[in-house]
Each structure stands twice: as structure tokens, then as C-alpha cells.
C-alpha positions in Angstrom: 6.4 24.2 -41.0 3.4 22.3 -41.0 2.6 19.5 -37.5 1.9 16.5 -38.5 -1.8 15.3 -39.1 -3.0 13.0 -36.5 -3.8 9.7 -37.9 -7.5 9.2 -38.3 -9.7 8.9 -35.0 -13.4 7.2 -36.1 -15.8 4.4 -34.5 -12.8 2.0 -35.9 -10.0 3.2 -34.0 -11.6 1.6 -30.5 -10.1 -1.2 -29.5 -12.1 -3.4 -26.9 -9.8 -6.0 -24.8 -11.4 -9.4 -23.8 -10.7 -12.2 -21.7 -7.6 -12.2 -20.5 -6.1 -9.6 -23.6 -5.4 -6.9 -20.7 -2.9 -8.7 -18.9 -0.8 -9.7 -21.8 -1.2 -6.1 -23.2 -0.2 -4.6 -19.8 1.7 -7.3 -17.7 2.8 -4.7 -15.1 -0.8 -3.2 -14.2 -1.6 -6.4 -12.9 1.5 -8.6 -11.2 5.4 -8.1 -10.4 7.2 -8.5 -13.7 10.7 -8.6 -12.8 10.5 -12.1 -11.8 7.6 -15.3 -11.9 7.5 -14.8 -8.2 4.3 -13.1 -8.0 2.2 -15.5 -10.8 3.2 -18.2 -8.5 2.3 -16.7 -5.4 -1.1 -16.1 -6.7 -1.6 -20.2 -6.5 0.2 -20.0 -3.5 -2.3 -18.0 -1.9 -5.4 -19.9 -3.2 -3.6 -23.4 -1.3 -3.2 -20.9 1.7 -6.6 -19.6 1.6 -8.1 -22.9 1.9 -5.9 -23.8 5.1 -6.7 -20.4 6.5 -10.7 -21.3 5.4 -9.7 -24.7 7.8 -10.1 -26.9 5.0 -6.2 -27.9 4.6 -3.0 -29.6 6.7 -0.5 -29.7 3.3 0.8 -26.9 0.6 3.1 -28.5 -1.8 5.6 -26.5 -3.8 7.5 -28.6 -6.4 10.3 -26.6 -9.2 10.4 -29.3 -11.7 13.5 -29.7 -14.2 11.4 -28.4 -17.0 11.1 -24.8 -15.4 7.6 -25.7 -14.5 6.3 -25.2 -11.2 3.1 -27.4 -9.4 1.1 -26.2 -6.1 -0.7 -29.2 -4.3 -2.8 -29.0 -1.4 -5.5 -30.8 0.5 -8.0 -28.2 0.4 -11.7 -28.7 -0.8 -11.2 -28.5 -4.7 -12.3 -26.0 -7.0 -15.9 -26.9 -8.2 -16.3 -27.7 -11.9 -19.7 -28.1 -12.3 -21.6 -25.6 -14.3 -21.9 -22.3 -13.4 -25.5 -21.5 -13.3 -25.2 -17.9 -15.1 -22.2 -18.2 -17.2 -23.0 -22.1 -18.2 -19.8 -23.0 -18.2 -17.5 -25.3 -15.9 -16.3 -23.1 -12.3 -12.6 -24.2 -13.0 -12.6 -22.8 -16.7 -14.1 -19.6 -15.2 -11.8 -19.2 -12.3 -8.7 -19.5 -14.6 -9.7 -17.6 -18.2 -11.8 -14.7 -16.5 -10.7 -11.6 -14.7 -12.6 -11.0 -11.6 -14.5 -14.4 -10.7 -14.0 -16.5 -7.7 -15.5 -17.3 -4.5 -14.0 -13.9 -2.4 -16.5 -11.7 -3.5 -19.0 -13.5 -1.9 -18.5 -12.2 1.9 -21.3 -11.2 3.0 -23.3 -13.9 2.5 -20.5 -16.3 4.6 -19.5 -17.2 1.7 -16.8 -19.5 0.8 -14.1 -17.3 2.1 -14.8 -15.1 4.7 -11.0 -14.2 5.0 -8.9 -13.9 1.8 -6.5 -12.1 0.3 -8.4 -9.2 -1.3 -10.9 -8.3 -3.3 -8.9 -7.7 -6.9 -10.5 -10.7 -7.9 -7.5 -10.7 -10.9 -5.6 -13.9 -9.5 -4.5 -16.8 -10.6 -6.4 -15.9 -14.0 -3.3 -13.8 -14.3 -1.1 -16.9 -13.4 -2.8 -18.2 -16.6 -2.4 -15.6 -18.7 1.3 -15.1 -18.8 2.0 -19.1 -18.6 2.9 -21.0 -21.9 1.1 -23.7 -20.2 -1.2 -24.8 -17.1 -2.6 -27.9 -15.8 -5.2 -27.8 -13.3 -6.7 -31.2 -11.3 -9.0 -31.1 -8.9 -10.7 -33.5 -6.4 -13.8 -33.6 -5.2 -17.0 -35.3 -4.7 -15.6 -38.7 -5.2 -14.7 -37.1 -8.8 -11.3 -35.6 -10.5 -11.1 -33.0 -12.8 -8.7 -32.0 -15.1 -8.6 -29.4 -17.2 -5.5 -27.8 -19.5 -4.6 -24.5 -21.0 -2.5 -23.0 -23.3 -1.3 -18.7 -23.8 -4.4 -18.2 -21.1 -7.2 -20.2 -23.5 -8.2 -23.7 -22.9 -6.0 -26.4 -24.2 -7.6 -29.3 -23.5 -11.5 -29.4 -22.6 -12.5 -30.5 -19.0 -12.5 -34.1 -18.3 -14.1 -35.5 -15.0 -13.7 -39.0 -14.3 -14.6 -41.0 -10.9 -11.8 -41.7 -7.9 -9.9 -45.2 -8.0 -8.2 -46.1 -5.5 -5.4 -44.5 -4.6 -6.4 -41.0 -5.6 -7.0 -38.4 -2.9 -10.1 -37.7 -1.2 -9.8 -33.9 -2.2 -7.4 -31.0 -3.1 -6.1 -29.0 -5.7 -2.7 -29.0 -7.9 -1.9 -26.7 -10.5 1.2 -26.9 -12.7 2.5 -23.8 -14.4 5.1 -23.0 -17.2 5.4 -19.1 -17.1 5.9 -17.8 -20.3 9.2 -15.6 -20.2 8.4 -13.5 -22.5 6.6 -11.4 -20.0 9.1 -11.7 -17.3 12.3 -9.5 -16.9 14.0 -12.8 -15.7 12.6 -16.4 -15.6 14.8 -17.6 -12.8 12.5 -17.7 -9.1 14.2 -15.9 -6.1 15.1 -18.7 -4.4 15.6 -17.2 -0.6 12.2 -15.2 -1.4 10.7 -18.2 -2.1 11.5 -20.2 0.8 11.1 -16.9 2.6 7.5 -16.9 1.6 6.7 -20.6 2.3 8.3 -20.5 6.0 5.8 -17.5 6.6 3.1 -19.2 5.5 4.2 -22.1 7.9 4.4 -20.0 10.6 0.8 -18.1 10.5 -1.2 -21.6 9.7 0.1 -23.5 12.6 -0.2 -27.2 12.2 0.2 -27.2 8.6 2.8 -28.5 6.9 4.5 -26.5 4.2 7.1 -28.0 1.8 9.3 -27.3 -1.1 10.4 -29.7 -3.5 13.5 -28.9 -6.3 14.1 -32.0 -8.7 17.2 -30.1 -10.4 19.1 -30.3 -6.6 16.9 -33.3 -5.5 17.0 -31.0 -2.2 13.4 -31.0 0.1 12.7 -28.2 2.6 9.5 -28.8 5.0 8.2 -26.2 7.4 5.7 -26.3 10.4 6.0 -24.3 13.5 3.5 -25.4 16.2 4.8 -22.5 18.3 3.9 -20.1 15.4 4.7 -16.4 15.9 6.6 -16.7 18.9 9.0 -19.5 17.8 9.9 -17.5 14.2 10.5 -14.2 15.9 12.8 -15.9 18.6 14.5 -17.7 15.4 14.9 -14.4 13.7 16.0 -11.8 16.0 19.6 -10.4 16.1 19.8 -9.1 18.9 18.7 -10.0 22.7 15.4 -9.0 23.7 15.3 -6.0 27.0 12.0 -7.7 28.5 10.4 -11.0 27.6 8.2 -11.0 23.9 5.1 -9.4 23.9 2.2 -12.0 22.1 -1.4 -11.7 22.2 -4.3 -12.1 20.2 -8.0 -10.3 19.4 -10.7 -11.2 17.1 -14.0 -9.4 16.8 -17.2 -10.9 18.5 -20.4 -9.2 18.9 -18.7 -5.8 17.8 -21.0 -2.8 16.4 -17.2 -1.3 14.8 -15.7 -5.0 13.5 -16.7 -7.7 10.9 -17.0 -11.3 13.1 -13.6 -12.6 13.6 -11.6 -9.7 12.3 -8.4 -8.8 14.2 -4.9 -10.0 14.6 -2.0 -11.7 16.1 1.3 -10.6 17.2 4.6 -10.6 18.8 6.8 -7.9 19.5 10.1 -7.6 20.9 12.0 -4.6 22.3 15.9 -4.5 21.9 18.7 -2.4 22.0 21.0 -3.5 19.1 21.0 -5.5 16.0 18.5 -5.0 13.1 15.1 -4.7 13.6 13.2 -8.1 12.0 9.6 -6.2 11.1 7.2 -8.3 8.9 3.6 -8.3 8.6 0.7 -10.0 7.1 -3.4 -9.5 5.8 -5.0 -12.9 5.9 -1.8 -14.6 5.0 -0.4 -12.2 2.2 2.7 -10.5 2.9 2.6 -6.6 3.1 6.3 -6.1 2.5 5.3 -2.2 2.6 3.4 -2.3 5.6 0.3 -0.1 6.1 -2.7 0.9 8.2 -2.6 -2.8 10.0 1.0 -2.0 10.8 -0.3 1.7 11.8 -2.4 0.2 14.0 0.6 -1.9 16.2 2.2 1.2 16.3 -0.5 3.3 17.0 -1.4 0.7 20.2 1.7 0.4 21.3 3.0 3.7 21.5 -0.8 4.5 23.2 0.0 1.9 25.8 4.0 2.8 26.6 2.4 6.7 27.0 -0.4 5.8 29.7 1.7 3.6 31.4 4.5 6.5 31.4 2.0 8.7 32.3 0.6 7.3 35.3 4.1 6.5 36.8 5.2 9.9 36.0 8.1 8.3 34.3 8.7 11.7 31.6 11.6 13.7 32.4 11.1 17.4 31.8 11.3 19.0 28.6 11.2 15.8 27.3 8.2 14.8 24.6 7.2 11.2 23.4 6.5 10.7 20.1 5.5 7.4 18.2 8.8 5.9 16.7 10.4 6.9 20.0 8.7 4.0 21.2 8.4 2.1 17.5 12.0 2.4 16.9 13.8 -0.4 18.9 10.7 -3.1 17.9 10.8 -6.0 16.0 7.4 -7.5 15.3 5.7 -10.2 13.5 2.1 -9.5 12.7 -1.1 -11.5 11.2 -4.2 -9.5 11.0 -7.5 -10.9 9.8 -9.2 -8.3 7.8 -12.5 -8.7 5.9 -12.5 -7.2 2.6 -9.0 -5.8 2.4 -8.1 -3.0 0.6 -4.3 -2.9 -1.0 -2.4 -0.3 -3.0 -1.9 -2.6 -6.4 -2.2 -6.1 -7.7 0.6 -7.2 -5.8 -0.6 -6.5 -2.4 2.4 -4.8 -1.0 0.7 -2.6 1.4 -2.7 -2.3 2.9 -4.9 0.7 2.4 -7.8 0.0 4.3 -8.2 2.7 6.9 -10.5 0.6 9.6 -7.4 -1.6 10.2 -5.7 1.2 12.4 -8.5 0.9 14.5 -8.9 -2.4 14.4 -4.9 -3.5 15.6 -4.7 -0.7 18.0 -8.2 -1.5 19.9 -6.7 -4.7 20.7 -2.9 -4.1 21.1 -3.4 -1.4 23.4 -5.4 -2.9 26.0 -3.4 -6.1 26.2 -0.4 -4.2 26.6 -1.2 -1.7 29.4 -2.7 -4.7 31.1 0.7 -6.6 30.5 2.8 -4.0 31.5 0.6 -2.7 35.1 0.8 -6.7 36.1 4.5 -6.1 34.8 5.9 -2.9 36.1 9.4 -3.3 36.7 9.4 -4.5 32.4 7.4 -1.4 31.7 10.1 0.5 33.4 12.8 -1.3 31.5 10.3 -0.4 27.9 9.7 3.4 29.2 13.4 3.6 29.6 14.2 2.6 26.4 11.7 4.9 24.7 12.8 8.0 26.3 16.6 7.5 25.6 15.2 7.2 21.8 13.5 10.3 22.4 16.2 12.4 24.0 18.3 11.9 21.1 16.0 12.7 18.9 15.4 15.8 20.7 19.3 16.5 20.7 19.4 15.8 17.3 17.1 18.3 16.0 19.0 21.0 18.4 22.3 20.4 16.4 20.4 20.9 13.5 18.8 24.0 14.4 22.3 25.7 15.5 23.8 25.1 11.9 21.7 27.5 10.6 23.2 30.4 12.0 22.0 33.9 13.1 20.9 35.0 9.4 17.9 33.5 9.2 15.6 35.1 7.1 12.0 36.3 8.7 9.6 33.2 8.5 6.6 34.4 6.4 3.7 35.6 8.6 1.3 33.5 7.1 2.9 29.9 7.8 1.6 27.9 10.4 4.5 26.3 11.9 5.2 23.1 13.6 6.6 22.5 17.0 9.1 19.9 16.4 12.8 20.7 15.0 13.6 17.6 13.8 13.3 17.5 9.6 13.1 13.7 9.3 9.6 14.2 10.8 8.6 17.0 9.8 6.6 18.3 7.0 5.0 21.6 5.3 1.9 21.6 3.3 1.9 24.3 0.5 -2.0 24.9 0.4 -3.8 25.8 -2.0 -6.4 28.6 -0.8 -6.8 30.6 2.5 -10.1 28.3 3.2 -8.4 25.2 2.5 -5.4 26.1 4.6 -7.6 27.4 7.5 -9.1 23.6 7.5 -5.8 22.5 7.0 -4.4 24.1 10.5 -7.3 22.9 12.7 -6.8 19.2 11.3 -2.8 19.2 11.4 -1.0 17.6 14.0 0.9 20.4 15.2 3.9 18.3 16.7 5.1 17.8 13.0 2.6 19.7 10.2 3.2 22.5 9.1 0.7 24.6 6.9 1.2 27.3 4.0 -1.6 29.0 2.4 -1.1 30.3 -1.5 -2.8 32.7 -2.6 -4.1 32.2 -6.4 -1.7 30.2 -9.4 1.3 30.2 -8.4 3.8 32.3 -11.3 4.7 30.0 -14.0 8.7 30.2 -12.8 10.1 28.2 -16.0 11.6 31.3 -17.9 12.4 33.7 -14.9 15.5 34.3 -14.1 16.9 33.1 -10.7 17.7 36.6 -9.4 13.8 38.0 -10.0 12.1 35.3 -8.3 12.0 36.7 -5.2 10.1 39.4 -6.8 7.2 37.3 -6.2 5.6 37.3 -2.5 4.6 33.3 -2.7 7.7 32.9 -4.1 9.9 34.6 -1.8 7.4 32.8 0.9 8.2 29.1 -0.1 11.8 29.6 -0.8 12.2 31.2 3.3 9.9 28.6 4.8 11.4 25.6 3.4 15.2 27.3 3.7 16.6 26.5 0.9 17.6 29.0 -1.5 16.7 28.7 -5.3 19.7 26.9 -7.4 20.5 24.8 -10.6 20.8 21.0 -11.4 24.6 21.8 -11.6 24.6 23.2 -7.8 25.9 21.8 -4.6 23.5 23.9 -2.3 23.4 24.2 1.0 20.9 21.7 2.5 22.1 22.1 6.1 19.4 25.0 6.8 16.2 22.7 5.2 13.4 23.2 8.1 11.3 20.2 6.6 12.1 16.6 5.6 8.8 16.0 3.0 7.4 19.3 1.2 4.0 18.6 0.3 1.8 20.2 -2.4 -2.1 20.1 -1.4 -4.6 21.3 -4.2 -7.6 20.1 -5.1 -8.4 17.5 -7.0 -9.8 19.4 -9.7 -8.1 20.4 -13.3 -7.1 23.9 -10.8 -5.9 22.2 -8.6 -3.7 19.8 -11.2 -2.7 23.2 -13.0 -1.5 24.5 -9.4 0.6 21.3 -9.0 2.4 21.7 -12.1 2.9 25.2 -11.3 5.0 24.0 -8.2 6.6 21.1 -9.4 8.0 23.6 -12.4 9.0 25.7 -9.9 11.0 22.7 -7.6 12.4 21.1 -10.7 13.5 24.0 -12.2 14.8 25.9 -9.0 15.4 23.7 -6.6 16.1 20.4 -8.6 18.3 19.3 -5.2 15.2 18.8 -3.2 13.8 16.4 -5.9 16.7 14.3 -6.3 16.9 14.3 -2.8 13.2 12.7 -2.2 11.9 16.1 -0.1 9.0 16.9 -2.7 5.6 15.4 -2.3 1.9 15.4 -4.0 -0.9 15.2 -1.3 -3.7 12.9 -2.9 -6.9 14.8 -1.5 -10.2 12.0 -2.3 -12.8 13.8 -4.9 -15.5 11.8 -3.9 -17.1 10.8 -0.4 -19.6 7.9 0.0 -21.4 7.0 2.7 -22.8 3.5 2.8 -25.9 2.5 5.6 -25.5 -0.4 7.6 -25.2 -3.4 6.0 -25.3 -7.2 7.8 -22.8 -6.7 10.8 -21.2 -3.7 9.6 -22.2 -0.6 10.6 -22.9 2.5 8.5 -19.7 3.7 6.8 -18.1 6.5 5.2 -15.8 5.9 2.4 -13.6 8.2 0.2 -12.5 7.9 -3.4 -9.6 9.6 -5.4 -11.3 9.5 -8.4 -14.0 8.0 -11.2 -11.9 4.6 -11.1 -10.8 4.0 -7.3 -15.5 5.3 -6.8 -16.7 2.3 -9.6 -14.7 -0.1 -7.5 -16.1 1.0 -4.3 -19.6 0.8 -5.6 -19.1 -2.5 -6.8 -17.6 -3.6 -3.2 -21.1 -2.2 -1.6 -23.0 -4.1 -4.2 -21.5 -7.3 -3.4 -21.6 -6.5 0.5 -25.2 -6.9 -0.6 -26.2 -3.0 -0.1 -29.3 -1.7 -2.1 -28.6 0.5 -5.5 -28.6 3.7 -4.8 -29.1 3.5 -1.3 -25.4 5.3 -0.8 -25.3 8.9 -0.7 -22.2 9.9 -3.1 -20.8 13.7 -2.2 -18.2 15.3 -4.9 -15.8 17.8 -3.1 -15.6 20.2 -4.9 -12.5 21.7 -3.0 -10.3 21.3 -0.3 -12.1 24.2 1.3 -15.5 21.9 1.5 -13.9 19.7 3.6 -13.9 20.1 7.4 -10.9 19.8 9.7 -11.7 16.1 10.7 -12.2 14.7 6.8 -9.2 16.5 5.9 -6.9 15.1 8.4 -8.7 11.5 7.8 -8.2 11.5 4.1 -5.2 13.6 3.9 -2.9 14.2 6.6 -2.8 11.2 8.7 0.4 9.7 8.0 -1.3 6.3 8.8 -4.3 6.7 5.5 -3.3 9.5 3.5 -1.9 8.7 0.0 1.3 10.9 -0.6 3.0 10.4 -3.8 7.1 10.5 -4.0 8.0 13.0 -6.9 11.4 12.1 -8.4 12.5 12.1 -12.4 11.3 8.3 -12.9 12.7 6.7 -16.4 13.5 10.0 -17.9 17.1 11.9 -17.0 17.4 15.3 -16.2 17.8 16.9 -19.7 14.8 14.8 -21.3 12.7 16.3 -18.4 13.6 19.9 -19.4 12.8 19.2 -23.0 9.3 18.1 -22.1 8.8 20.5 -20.0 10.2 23.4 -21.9 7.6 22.6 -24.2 4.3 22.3 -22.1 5.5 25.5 -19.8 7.5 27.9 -22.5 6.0 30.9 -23.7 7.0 30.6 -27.2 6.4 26.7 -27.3 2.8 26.9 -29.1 4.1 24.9 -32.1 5.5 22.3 -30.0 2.7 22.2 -27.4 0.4 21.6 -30.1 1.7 18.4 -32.0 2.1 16.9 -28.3 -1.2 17.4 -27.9 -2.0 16.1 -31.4 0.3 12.9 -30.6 -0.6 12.4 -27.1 -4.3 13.9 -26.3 -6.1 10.6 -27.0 -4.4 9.4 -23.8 -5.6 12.4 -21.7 -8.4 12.4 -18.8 -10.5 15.3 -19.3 -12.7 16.4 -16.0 -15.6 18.6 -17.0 
């Protein structure tokens, strides 16, 4: 039977996207779609910028009875004079075009040193998912007023002068989301007020409010005792010793932007829920990240040297991070230059100075606290090695289920010292080279490292009882200990030695062809540990730029997963105001390339790697097999090819 003919691919087939086409094309790349929450926040965060930029005492949320929503503040207007490139009005610009606005320009002082990242996507997002926006601005003894409609002005800019009555300056923009892009159109109404306490609470001194005209209800928020005063408000259980708050912010720093750094206040408790939220320049990071790493990474530093020195440690007994981490609550504001987040919406930050940057100034202020404090930093040490004497006991029981019929670890894995699976991890490494860099960089408490020799066998139509027939095989199945099994199965998961099971290959077409080697082999014998969450991807960076010194910063090294995530990070040096070409840009061309020190930076370190969750997604188990069966069956040629003939145009080809 003859495939199907492809439908004709000229110079006509290209499609270019303008303006704002890409967001209403792909909604999802660029903002939460579930819900108008996000397209809201967007505004939100430009009123909050301004207060953060000291320019504003008032943000203004108002739901009105026609579904709209309006953000006021009493910031410094958006400028809608003419820009002098584009030659048209700032405010049309900011709202009908994707990345422009006054955030890029950082290195130059520019309008906002601190802000919410550098996607420069926005509120021209806001606008293009809205039926309908109003924007009016004061400034300059002038307001402005400008309309749109579907993301494309409405209603041309007007600019008349200020009566009386008017406000001296400020911002309010009124939205009508269109629901057509939205899942639901109803706003979460606790995540909302949620939201606007927070904001309350890091801007100290200014008044937040929300408005609803369908309940005629008005909530208003300012905490003058900021950090401290929420926390208290929030916790559920009694705090052990008395909160822990400080401060620290860059000045005259050879590592640290001027004025980077954070806020915080942790408490320590023995019951109740942990309350753990975090902040970049005002944006909640519901997903945490490398400022969180940081706290962590400070604190536990701290607890240690003061255990340490007072020879607190019990023998036998080893302290680990979360030992100390798991019993804190936290609230935590960190000031952070050009932030770098994983998505449009911000969840969690990525950039890997920020570990550094929290934990230079958490540690100190806590060992200080605790030495002029002893009898609390007993109380804390305490508390951190109970947590780690059951953890400790609780990776004995597990090692005792597994019996006396262990199977003979393979000679060539490199294993961890800890027993305890929720922490640990293997790394199925491609190479012998990559794996010896692999071992030096580890941290040997909780990584463990197995080398593969060449592709891995293509395990899709072996049978189950021949598999051990193959050495790296036979080696995975007895380090991980789990034996092969079907999706039908109820194995025996007691005798797993590692909680995440990751595959590391390079980041070359190889190395992708080695991943799907492995994932065939999880999914199809041993589907458990998918459904279970066990089975990783490592993300290994291809490229490596390093950047000289530019305005305070110092020289910098910088890695990038691919041709996308290295454009971006060009354009962030360009804008930093660094010279073309004066970066140095270094392909790897394996994992073997890299030494033990850039591996662990880029790869291992739970606090900056990028590890990807593998699980089934949309499809269900059987769809999965079909696809599969036809990209990894030997007699699938027929099928493989009209895939390819259907699908190929969307397929990134590394030569």
C-alpha cells in the first residue's frame, strides 16, 4: 500500500507570525491558561515594580460586574511620547509589542534596576488574550489614554492636559480577558487575595487593596512590620526559639550587582505544616529555586559550624541539609538583577549566582546569631539531629527488607554512601570518560554513578527472560533492584536502592539516541518505575559562554542547553552593554569534555541542574506503545516512514 504524499513544502508554506500573532497561536508558551490569573498578574507586577523602583504608596485591584478587571497605582506613568527609533507613542509599544519595556535597560541604571525578569513578554500578553484594554496614564501635568481591542489598537492615543482633580501621576489599566483562551474565566479568588497580601507584605508602607463591585466587599493590606508580622500570622505551629530575620544587600562587591540580596525570616518548629514561600523582586516563585537553595544552603552551613564547634554530633550520626531544612518555615524576598526563570510564568528561578548570593548573607548572620545565642543554637542543633536520626533509622529498615539474596552489585558502579532512597540517586552514564568526570564531581553522600558502555540494546522486542543476556542490561536491572516486569505487574519495589534514576548523555543526536534507548527499555520493562516518578533525564548545557567583565559585574561564565536558551543569553550580554564578539562561546562536544567541577555545576548540583520528570504526559499507556512500537520495531519501516512524512517538518535536526 502506498503512504500518503506529503502535502507540498515550497517558499509558500512559511508562515511568519507578527505582532502579537504568537501568543494567540500558542497561549500556553507564554502565560498560565487555566485561569486569567497570570494576564492579570502581569499588570500586577508592573504597579509593583514601580513601588519596589520607590516611585508608589497605592496598588488598586478593582473586579468590576462586567468581568473586567482595573490596576491603579500611583507610580510614575508610562511615557507616551514618541519613541525615538520606532516613532511611535511608548504606551502603544509597551502593550502591542513582545519584548519592549524599560527592564532591559539595567545596566545603564536604567529605569528598573530590579524587576521581575527579563522575558520582556508582559503585559503585551495581557493585551493579547483581552477582548478589550484601556490604558490611562499621568504624567507631566498630562493624561493619556489609549484603547485596544483582540491586542491591536482601538482607539488612537489621546493626551490631554490635567484639571483639577486628576492625579498628579500613576497608571490604571482595565482588562476584559477574552475567554476564549482561558480554561476557565472565573479568577481564583483566595490566590488572588493571596497574591495581593504578599505584595503588601514585601513593600512595607504601601497600601494594597482589592475592590469587588458584584459583593460590594473591600479588602486593604499593609504590614509595617513586613516579614516578621505575616510569618507570625501564618504559622501553625509554635516556634522552638524566637524567628530568625535579617537582611543583606550588596555594596562595593566584586561577586554582586549593587543592591542585590535578600530578606528573610525563618522559624524552626516541631509540628504543624511548614508555611514556605518565596519571592524574586516581588514575583512569587511558587516552585522555589536557586534563591531558595541559597537559605538552605546558609542555613544548614551555619547549624553545621555551630554543631561543629560545640561538638554537639553524636556518633555515627551524619548531618545532611533537609535534616536541618526540614522543620523551617520561611518567608523570603531576594533582590536579584537580571533574573533568570524556568517559563513565562515565573514559577521558579534558574539563575545559578543566587545560591551564592542568599547563602553569603544567611550564613554569616546566623552563626553570628546563634554564638551570641547558644543555649537557642542548642535548642536548633537538637532539633536537627532528631530529624537526622530518623532519617538514618529509616533507611536501616529499608535496607533489612531486602533480604540476604541480593544479587552482586556490578563492579563498575560507583556507589553512594547513604541508604536512604528518597535522597538518593544513580546516574546511568553514558561513556567511561564521562562517568570518570562524573565520580570526581558527585557528591558521594547521595550520587551514585554507572558507566555504559556503547548504545544501549534496543530492548523493545526482547523477550523478558533474555534480557539479562545483556551485560548493561543485567548491570542496570541489579543496581537499581528492581527486576524487569509488565504494565500489568505489581512488582516488588521494596528492594529499589535509588529514589530518582537518571539518564546522563550528551547533548548530542548520540546522546538523544542513547536516551531513547533507556527510556524504551524503562517503559517497556520496568513501566512501575515511570508511573511511580523514579525515571529522570539529566539536561547536560551544549554550550559554554564566558562573558568579560562588564560595569560592576565581574567576568562570568554561563552555560546554555541549546541554540535557543544561547540567542537569549547573547542578547542578555548585549543589553548588559558587553562588546560583540567579545564572549568566547565553547560547544561541548561531550560529557567527557567537561571536567569534574563544570559537570557538577551544570549537572549534578541538585540546586542548578535541570532534571526533567519522565512520566506518560497526555497519552495513556496503550497510545504510548503504539507510538513507540512504530519508531523502535524492527518491522515498522512502513509506519516509521509516513510518521516521518507527517511529522518531520516539526523535527530539530543537529548537524
Amino acid at each position: 500500500m502506498a503512504s500518503k504524499l506529503p502535502v507540498e513544502y515550497s517558499e509558500g508554506s512559511i508562515r511568519v507570525l507578527k505582532g502579537l500573532e504568537p501568543v494567540k497561536q500558542r497561549p500556553g508558551m507564554y502565560t498560565r491558561t487555566d485561569n486569567t490569573l497570570h494576564v492579570i498578574q502581569e499588570v500586577l507586577d508592573n504597579a509593583a515594580d514601580e513601588s519596589l523602583a520607590g516611585h508608589g504608596k497605592r496598588i488598586k485591584v478593582t473586579l468590576h460586574t462586567d468581568g473586567s478587571v482595573s490596576i491603579e497605582d500611583d507610580g510614575r506613568g508610562i511615557p507616551f511620547g514618541l519613541h525615538p527609533e520606532e516613532k511611535a507613542p511608548v504606551i502603544e509599544l509597551v502593550f502591542t509589542r513582545l519584548h519592549a519595556g524599560g527592564k532591559f535597560d539595567k545596566a545603564t541604571g536604567g529605569a528598573y534596576s530590579f524587576s521581575g525578569g527579563l522575558h520582556g513578554v508582559g503585559v503585551s500578553v495581557t493585551n493579547a488574550l483581552a477582548k478589550r484594554m484601556e490604558v490611562t496614564t499621568w504624567r507631566e501635568g498630562q493624561v493619556a489614554r489609549i484603547v485596544f481591542q483582540g491586542g491591536d489598537v482601538a482607539e488612537k492615543l489621546q493626551v490631554r492636559k490635567a484639571q483639577e482633580g486628576d492625579r498628579r501621576t500613576g497608571t490604571s489599566v482595565r482588562v476584559w480577558p477574552d475567554p476564549k483562551y482561558f480554561e476557565s474565566s472565573q479568577l481564583p479568588m483566595a490566590e488572588l487575595a493571596h497574591l495581593l497580601r504578599s505584595k503588601a507584605v514585601l513593600m512595607p508602607g504601601v497600601t494594597v487593596s482589592l475592590v469587588n463591585e458584584k459583593t460590594r466587599e473591600t479588602q486593604s493590606w499593609q504590614y509595617k512590620g513586613g516579614l516578621r508580622d505575616y510569618l507570625m500570622q501564618t504559622l501553625t505551629g509554635d516556634p522552638v526559639i524566637p524567628l530568625f530575620e535579617g537582611e543583606g544587600f550588596a555594596q562595593n562587591n566584586d561577586n554582586f550587582a549593587e543592591g542585590e540580596g535578600a530578606l528573610w525570616c525563618v522559624a524552626f518548629t516541631e509540628d504543624g505544616q511548614p508555611v514556605r514561600e518565596s519571592y524574586v523582586n516581588l514575583i512569587p516563585t511558587s516552585a522555589g529555586g536557586t534563591h531558595e537553595s541559597g537559605l538552605r544552603d546558609g542555613l544548614f552551613n551555619a547549624v553545621k559550624s555551630f554543631v561543629d564547634f560545640h561538638s554537639l554530633l553524636p556518633k555515627g550520626v551524619k548531618l545532611l541539609p533537609e535534616d536541618v531544612f526540614a522543620r523551617a518555615s520561611y518567608v523570603l524576598s531576594a533582590k536579584v538583577l537580571d533574573p533568570q526563570f524556568q517559563g513565562q510564568i515565573k514559577e521558579r528561578l534558574n539563575s545559578r549566582d543566587a545560591v551564592r548570593l542568599v547563602s553569603s548573607f544567611v550564613r554569616p548572620a546566623l552563626e553570628l546569631w546563634l554564638n551570641q545565642h547558644v543555649e537557642y543554637g542548642r535548642t536548633l542543633a537538637e532539633l536537627a539531629i532528631r530529624a537526622a536520626q530518623s532519617r538514618q533509622k529509616a533507611g536501616q529498615k529499608v535496607e533489612k527488607r531486602k533480604g540476604s539474596g541480593v544479587a552482586v552489585l556490578p563492579g563498575k558502579l560507583t556507589d553512594c554512601e547513604s541508604k536512604d532512597i528518597r535522597h538518593n540517586e544513580v546516574f546511568l552514564v553514558e561513556g567511561d570518560s564521562a562517568g570518570g568526570s562524573a565520580k570526581m564531581g558527585r557528591d558521594k553522600e547521595s550520587q551514585a554513578i554507572l558507566p555504559l558502555r556503547g548504545k544501549v540494546l534496543n530492548t523493545w522486542e526482547v523477550e523478558r527472560d533474555r534480557l539479562f543476556a545483556n551485560t548493561e542490561i543485567h548491570d542496570i536491572a541489579v543496581a537499581i533492584g528492581v527486576d524487569p516486569h509488565g504494565p500489568n505487574d505489581t512488582p516488588d519495589l521494596s528492594g529499589l536502592r535509588y529514589g530518582k534514576i537518571c539518564i546522563l548523555s550528551d547533548a548530542d543526536v548520540d546522546g538523544s539516541h542513547i536516551q531513547v534507548l533507556l527510556l524504551t527499555l524503562f517503559f517497556r520493562h520496568f513501566p512501575k518505575l515511570i508511573d511511580t516518578g523514579h525515571v529522570f533525564v539529566a539536561r547536560p548545557p551544549l554550550f559554554r559562554v564566558d562573558a568579560p567583565a562588564r560595569g560592576k559585574k565581574p567576568a562570568s561564565k554561563s552555560y546554555a542547553l541549546d541554540e535557543g536558551e544561547l540567542t537569549a543569553l547573547l542578547d542578555k550580554l548585549r543589553k548588559e552593554g558587553v562588546r560583540e564578539g567579545a564572549w568566547n562561546i565553547s560547544r561541548f562536544k561531550g560529557l567527557g569534555e567537561m571536567s569534574a567541577e563544570q559537570l557538577w555545576e551544570t549537572t549534578l548540583n541538585p540546586d542548578t541542574r535541570r532534571l526533567l520528570p519522565i512520566h506518560l504526559g497526555k497519552l495513556d499507556f496503550l497510545q504510548t506503545e503504539s507510538l513507540i512500537t512504530k519508531l523502535m520495531g524492527k518491522g515498522e519501516a512502513a509506519a516509521r516512514r509516513e510518521l516521518m512524512e507527517l511529522h518531520g517538518d516539526a523535527v530539530e535536526i543537529d548537524v
